[in-house]
N, C-alpha and C positions, 0 to 999 in steps of 0.2 A: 504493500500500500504506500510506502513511503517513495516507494521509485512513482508510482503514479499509475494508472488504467488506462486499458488502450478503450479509447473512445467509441470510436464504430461499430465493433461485435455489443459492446456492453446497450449501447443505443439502438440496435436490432431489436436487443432485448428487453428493453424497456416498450420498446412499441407494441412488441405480443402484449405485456402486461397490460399496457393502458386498452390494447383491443377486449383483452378481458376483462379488465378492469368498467369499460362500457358495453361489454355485453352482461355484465352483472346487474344494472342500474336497469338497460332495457328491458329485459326479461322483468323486473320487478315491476316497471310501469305498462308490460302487458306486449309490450313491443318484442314480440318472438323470432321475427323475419331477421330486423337487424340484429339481435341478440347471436343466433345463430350463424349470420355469415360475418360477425367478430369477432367470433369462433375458429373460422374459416382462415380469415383475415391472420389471428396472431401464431394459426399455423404455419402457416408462409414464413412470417417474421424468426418462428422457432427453428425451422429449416436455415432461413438465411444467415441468422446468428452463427450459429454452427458452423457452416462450410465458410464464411466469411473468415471466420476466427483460427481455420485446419488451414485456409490458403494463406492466409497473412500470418502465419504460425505466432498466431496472440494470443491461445488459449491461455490462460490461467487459472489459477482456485477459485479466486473471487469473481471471476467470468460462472465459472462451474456451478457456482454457489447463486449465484442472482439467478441463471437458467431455470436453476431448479425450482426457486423463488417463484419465478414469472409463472411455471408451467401449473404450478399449485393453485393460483391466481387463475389462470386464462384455462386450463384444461380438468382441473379437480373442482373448484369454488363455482366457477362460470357455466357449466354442463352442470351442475349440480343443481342450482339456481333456476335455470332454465327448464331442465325437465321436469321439479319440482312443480314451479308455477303453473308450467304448460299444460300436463295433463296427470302428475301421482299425485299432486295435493288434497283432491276430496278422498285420498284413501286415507288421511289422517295422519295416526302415527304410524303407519304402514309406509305410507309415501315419504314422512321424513325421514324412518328411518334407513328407506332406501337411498336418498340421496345423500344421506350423512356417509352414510357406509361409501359411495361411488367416490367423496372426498379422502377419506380415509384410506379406504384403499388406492388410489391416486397416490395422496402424500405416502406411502408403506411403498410404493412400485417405486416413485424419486427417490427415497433413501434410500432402496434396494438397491437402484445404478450405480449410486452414489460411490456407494463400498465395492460392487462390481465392477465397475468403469477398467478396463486393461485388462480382465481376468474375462470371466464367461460371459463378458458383455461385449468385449469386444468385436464381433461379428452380427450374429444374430440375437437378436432381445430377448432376455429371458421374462416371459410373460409378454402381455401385448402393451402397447409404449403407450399412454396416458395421451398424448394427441391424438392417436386412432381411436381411443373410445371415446374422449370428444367430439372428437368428429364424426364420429357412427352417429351418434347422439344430433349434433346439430344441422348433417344430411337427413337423417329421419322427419326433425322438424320442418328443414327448408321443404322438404318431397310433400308432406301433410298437407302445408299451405299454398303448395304449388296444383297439388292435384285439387286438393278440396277445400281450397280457397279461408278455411277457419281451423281454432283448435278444439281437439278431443275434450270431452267433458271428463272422462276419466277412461283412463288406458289401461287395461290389465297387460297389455302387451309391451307396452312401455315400463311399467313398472319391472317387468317381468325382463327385457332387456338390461334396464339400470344394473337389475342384481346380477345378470350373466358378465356384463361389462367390468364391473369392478372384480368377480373371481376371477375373469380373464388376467385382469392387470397384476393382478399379487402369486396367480400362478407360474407354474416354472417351466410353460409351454413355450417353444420355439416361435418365434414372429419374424418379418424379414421387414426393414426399412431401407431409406435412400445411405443411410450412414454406408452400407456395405459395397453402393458403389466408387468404383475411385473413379470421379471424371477426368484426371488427370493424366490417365492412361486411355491406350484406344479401346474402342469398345465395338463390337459388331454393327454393321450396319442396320439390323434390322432395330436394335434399340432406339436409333432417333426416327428412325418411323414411328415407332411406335408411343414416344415422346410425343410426336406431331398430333397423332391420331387422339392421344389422350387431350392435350389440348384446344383441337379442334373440337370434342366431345362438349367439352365443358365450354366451351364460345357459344355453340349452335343451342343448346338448352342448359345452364347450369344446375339446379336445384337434380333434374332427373338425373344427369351425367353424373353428377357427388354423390346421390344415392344409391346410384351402381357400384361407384367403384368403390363406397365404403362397404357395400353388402360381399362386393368380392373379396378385399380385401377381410373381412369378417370369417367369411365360410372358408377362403381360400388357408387362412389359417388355424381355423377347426379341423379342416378335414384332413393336410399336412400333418400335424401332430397327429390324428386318427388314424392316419398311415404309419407312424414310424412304430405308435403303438405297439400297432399289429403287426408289423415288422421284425420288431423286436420282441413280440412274443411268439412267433413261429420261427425264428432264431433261435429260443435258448433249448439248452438239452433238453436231452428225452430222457428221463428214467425210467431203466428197464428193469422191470421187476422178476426178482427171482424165486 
């Protein structure tokens, strides 16, 4: 602290916050749409801190440490908030206590990297990243109000997502993010098509395009660990009984 903080990664990362930070307050005044692509929004920003701070080789603790900060803010408190209001609040204490739990398990999955971070973290996530189930979260709501135009009076389905979302996040299930690729190396061609094609998705309709690919990315990493599973249990010995 005394040499001083690199400016730009840390200011990335103030911007997620403050998007969270205003999707907390919309969501209370009822405002779900923006809430949701705040959500959106301080995703981008969490992505760009990061790879900004790995290319300017400026990562440091106190970078590490606000990340985590922000992400508690903009993907644990702010998804919390949001679904809360949106449609588990007439379940009562049912509904709080599912979005309490979604926070908590959140803050449980950032400590967990915290201490992981160089070890079994280094690749692929252990558990699914606290962005992704924000963001399942706030494509669900944008999709709601895009197809049926208001919100659910009460969602058993919603509710019933919150608590899968937050087991996801504190289990020790494999996930894949952008962290695993290096863009710094070459990459096959068909990757930047397919970059293009994700892009153009999300231009031509946004709210449906984020709710595909959050539902992809959802099953796509249910059903991978449901393979290795099973993989891994018609691998191990046979005993042969005598």
């Amino acid at each position: 602290m005394k040499k001083g903080i690199y400016i730009l990664p840390n200011s990335l990362t103030l911007c997620g916050m403050f998007f969270g930070f205003y999707s907390i307050l919309s969501a209370i005044k009822g405002n779900f749409e923006h809430a949701a692509w705040s959500i959106m929004i301080a995703d981008v920003f969490d992505g760009l801190d990061g790879w900004v701070a790995r290319l300017t080789h400026s990562t440091t603790r106190f970078g590490i440490e606000l990340d985590s900060l922000s992400d508690l803010v903009a993907f644990g408190v702010a998804p919390s908030v949001l679904v809360y209001e949106w449609s588990i609040s007439p379940f009562g204490r049912i509904g709080f206590a599912a979005a309490f739990v979604f926070t908590a398990c959140g803050a449980l999955r950032l400590a967990r990297y915290n201490v992981q971070m160089g070890s079994t973290e280094s690749k692929a996530f252990t558990g699914m990243p606290i962005p992704g189930a924000a963001s399942v979260i706030a494509a669900v709501v944008l999709f709601y109000h895009d197809v049926w135009k208001t919100a659910p009076d009460k969602s058993i389905l919603m509710l019933v997502l919150t608590v899968v979302l937050s087991i996801l996040m504190v289990s020790t299930l494999r996930f894949h993010g952008l962290k695993e690729i290096d863009f710094r190396r070459r990459k096959p061609f068909w990757l930047l098509v397919a970059i293009v094609v994700v892009f153009g998705a999300i231009v031509i309709h946004p709210p449906i395009s984020l709710f595909v690919f959050a539902m992809i990315y959802l099953a796509w990493g249910i059903l991978e660990n449901s393979y290795l599973l099973y993989k891994k249990y018609k691998q191990r010995p046979v005993e042969v009984k005598r």
